[in-house]
C-alpha positions in Angstrom: 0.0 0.0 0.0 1.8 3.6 -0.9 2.0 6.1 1.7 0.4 9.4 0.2 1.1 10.8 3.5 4.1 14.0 4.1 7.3 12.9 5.4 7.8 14.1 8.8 10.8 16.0 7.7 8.8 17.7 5.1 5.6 18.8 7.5 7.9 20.4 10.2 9.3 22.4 7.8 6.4 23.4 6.6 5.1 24.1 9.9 8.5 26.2 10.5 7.7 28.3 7.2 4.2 28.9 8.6 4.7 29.6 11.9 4.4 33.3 13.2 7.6 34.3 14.5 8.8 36.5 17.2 11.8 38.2 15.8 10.0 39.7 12.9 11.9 41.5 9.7 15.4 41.8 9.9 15.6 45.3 11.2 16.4 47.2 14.2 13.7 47.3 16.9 14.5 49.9 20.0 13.3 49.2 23.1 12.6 52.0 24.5 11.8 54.0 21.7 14.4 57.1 21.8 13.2 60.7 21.6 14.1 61.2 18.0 15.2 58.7 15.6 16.2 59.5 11.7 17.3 56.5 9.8 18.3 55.7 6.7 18.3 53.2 4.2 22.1 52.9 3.4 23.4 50.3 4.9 26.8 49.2 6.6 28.3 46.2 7.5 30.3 45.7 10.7 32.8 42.7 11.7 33.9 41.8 14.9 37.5 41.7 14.0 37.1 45.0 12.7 35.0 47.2 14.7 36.1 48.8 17.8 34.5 51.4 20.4 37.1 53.7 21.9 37.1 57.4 23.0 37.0 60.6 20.8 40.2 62.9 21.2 38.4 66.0 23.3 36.5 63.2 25.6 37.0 63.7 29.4 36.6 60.4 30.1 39.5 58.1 29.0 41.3 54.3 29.2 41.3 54.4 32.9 37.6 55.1 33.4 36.8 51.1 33.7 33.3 51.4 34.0 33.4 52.4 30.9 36.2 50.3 29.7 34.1 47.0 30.8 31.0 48.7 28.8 32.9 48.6 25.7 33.8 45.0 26.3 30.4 44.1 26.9 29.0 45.9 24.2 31.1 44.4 21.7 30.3 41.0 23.0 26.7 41.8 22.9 26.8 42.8 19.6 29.0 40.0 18.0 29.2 37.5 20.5 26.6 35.0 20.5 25.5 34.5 17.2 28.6 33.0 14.8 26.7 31.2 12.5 26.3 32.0 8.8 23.3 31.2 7.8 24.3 31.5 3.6 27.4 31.8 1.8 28.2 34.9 2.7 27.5 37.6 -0.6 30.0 39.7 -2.1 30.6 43.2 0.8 28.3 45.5 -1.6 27.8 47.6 1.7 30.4 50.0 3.5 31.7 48.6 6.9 31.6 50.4 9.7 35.0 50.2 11.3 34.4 52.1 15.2 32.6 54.1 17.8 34.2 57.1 18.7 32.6 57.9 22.4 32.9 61.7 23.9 32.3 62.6 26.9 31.7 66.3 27.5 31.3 67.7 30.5 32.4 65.9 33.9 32.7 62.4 33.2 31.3 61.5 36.8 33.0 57.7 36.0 33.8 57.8 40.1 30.6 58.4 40.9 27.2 56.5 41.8 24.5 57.6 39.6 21.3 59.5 41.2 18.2 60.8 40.0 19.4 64.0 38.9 22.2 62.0 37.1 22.2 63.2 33.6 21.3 60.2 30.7 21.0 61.9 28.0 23.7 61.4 25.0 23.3 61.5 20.9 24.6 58.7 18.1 25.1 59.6 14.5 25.7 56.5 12.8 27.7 57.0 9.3 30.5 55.7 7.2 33.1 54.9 8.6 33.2 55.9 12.5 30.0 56.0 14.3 29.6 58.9 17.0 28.2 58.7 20.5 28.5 62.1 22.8 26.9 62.4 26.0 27.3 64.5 28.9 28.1 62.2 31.0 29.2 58.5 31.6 25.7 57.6 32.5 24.0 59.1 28.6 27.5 56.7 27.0 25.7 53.7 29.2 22.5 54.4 27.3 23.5 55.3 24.1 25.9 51.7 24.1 22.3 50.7 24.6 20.1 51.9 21.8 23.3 51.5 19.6 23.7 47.3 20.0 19.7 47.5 19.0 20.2 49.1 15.7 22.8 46.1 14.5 21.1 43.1 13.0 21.9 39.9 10.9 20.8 39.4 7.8 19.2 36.2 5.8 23.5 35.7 4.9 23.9 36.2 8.7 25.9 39.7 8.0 26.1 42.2 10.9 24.3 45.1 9.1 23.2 49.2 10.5 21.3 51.9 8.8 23.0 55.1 9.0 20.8 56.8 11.9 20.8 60.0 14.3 19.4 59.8 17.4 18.8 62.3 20.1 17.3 60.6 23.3 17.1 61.2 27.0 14.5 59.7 29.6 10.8 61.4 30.0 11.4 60.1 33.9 14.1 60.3 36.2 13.7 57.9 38.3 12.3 54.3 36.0 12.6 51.3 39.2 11.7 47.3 39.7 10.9 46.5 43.1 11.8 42.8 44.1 11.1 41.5 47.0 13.8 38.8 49.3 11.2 39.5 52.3 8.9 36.5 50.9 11.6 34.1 49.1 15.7 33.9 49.0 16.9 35.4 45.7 20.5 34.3 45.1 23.0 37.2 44.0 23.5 35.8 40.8 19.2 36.4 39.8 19.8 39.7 41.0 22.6 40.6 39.0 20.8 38.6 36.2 17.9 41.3 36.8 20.8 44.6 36.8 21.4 43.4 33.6 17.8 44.0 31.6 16.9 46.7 33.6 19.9 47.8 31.8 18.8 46.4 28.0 15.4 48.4 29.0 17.1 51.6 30.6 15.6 51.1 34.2 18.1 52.9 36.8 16.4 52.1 40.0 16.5 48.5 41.6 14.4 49.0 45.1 15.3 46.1 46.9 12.4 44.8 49.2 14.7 43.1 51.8 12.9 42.2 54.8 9.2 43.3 56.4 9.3 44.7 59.9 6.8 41.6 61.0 9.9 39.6 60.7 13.3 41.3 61.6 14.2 44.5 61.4 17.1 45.7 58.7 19.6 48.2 59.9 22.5 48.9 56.9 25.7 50.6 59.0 27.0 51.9 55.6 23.6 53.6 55.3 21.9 53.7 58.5 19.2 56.2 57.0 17.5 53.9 55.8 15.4 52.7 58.6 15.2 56.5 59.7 11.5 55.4 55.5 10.3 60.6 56.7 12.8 63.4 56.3 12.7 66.4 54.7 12.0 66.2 51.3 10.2 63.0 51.5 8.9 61.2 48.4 5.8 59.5 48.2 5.1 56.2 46.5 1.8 55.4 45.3 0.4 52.2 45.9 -3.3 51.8 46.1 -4.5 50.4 42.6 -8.1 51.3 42.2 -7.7 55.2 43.0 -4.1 56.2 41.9 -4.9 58.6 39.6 -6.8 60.4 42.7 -3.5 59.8 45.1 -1.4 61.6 42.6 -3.7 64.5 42.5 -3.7 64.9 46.2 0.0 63.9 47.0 1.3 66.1 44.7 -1.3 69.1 45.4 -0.1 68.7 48.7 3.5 69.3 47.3 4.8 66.1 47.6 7.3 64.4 44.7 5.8 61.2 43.4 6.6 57.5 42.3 3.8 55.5 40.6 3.3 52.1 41.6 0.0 51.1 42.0 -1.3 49.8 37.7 2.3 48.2 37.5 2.3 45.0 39.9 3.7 42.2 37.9 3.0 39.8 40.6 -0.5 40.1 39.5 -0.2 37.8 36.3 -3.0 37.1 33.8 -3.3 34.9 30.5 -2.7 36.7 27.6 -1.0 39.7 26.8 -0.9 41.4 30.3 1.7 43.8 28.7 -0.4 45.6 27.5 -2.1 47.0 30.3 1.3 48.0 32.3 1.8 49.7 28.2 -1.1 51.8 28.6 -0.8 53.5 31.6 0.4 57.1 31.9 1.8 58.9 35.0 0.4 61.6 34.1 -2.9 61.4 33.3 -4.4 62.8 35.9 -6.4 65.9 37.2 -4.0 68.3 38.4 -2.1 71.6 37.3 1.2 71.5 35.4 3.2 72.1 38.3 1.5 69.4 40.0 2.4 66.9 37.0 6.2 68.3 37.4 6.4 67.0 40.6 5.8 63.0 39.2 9.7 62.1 39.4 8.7 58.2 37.9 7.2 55.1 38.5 8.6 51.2 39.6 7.0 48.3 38.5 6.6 45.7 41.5 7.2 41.9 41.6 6.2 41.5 45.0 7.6 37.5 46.4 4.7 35.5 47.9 4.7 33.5 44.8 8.0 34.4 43.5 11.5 33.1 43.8 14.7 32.4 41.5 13.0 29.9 39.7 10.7 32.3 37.8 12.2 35.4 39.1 13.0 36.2 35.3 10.3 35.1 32.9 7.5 36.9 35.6 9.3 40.4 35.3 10.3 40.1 31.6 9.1 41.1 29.2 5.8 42.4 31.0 8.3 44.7 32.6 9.9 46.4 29.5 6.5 47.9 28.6 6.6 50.1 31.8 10.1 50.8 30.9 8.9 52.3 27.8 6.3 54.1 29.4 8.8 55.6 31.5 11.2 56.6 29.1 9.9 57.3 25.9 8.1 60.1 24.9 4.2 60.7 25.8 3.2 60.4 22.1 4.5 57.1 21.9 1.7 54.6 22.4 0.7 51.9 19.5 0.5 49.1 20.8 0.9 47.4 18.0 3.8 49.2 17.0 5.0 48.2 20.4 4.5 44.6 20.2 6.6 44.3 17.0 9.1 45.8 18.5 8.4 44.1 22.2 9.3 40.6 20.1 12.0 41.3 18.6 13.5 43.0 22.1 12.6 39.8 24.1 14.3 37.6 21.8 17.4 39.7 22.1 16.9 39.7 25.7 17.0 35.7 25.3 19.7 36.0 23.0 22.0 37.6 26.1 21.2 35.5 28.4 17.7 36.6 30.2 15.1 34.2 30.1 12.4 36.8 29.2 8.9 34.5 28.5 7.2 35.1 25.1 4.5 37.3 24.1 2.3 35.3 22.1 3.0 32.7 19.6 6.3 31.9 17.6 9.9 31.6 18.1 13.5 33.2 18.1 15.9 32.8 15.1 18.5 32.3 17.0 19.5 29.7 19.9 19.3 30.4 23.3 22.4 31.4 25.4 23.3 29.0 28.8 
């Protein structure tokens, strides 16, 4: 009797061909989307062997400024490091390559320092044959502008690093962008929370607030910052946490002249089938009754993963990517609010999340192009 059937081979590639998939075209997605972004369609081509990031001759900050040294190193590896494959013979270098970054720092590099919320993260990337430039104020705008400039390099069906020439002008709508996790409920190893430093930093969050302990347990008293559990000073600034009526908190907190975090619509502890993302995506810090001054005085928001049902298990996958949307909100500009535009963008940022090592769940259906780090 013939077998009229398809060959198992030959149906799971189909079902590959058909399949939706989560990385989308071969183009750059940012995540968060910057203030102002002009690209082009010309093309370069970068290599790891040679491209290099180094420092622009009237920068302040130099070789011995190793936080930015160990950026450049992981930059580079984030760029070129994990993919190696080629998917095609490669085709004939029709494109110009792209041979550095050139990184100025202008004023005060402040590479000694610990960042704060009037740290300044603002920077600007022209991206043209043959030397890319990124200049920012200070080290913290380089940080960011490494950042956006890994997410505009992508492979191509031959597996070719590729840019469009761009300029971008960005800086944060919010100071202060937090995740609140929580060690009160469960243990969370070191090496989750570092794991966690490192997307807050793909999605430009500068704020971890740590949720150690509760007072119903044990109290925590740091000696290397005892003012800690001193929770109102001077200058005290309220968090809001009360879901169903934040919108009237912020009215009242800051009419009483009070600066202001938003907490309350962005608890990622509360999950929910489906695209919960999207909520957190449409929220606005803002939008609320109140004068301008008033709506000057909201300093950011933190998205919450509170621990009763958390640990370092699925630490990870529960704050990403649901936790990139409010790090949109919080960063991009207040015009910026598809969400469809955001979810083809979301997909192709949480497989490059994967990519480097975060394991970020999906969004919907459909799969990465690429294999997962270990």
């Amino acid at each position: 009797m013939r077998h009229c059937g398809m060959g198992l081979a030959a149906l799971l590639a189909l079902l590959a061909a058909l399949a939706p998939r989560s990385s989308a075209a071969p183009e750059p997605a940012l995540w968060p989307m910057p203030l102002s972004v002009k690209t082009s369609p010309r093309l370069l081509h970068l290599s790891r062997d040679n491209f290099s990031i180094g420092y622009g001759p009237s920068s302040t900050a130099g070789p011995t400024c190793s936080l930015l040294q160990e950026a450049f190193r992981r930059y580079h590896e984030y760029i070129f490091g994990f993919d190696k494959r080629q998917r095609r013979p490669a085709k004939p270098n029709s494109a110009i390559e792209l041979q550095q970054l050139l990184v100025t720092v202008v004023l005060d590099s402040e590479c000694d320092l610990f960042p704060n919320i009037t740290s300044d993260e603002s920077y600007t990337l022209l991206v043209k044959e043959p030397v890319a430039f990124l200049k920012a104020n200070r080290v913290w705008g380089v940080l960011r502008g490494l950042e956006t400039f890994s997410q505009l390099i992508y492979q191509d069906s031959y597996g070719t690093f590729t840019v469009n020439e761009s300029d971008i002008i960005d800086s944060p709508r919010f100071p202060h962008r937090g995740i609140l996790i929580d060690t009160a409920r469960h243990f969370l190893p070191v090496k989750s929370i570092l794991k966690t430093l490192d997307a807050m930093a793909f999605n430009k969050f500068n704020v971890l607030h740590w949720h150690i302990v509760d007072d119903q347990s044990f109290p925590y008293q740091s000696v290397t910052f005892p003012e800690l559990s001193n929770k109102l000073l001077p200058g005290t600034i309220v968090q809001v946490w009360k879901n169903q009526v934040y919108s009237e908190e912020l009215r009242e907190v800051t009419a009483a002249g009070f600066p202001v975090i938003l907490s309350a619509p962005w608890y990622l502890d509360w999950i929910s089938y489906g695209q919960d993302w999207r909520n957190y995506y449409k929220v606005d810090p803002l939008h609320f009754d109140g004068s301008q001054e008033q709506k000057k005085l909201v300093i950011g928001g933190e998205a919450c993963l509170w621990g009763e049902f958390v640990d370092a298990t699925n630490l990870t996958p529960r704050l990403w990517p649901r936790a990139s949307a409010v790090g949109e909100r919080l960063w991009s500009p207040e015009d910026i609010t598809s969400v469809g535009n955001a979810y083809n963008r979301l997909t192709v940022h949480r497989c490059r999340m994967v990519r480097r090592g975060i394991s970020a769940e999906p969004l919907f259906t459909g799969y990465c192009d690429y294999e997962y780090k270990t």
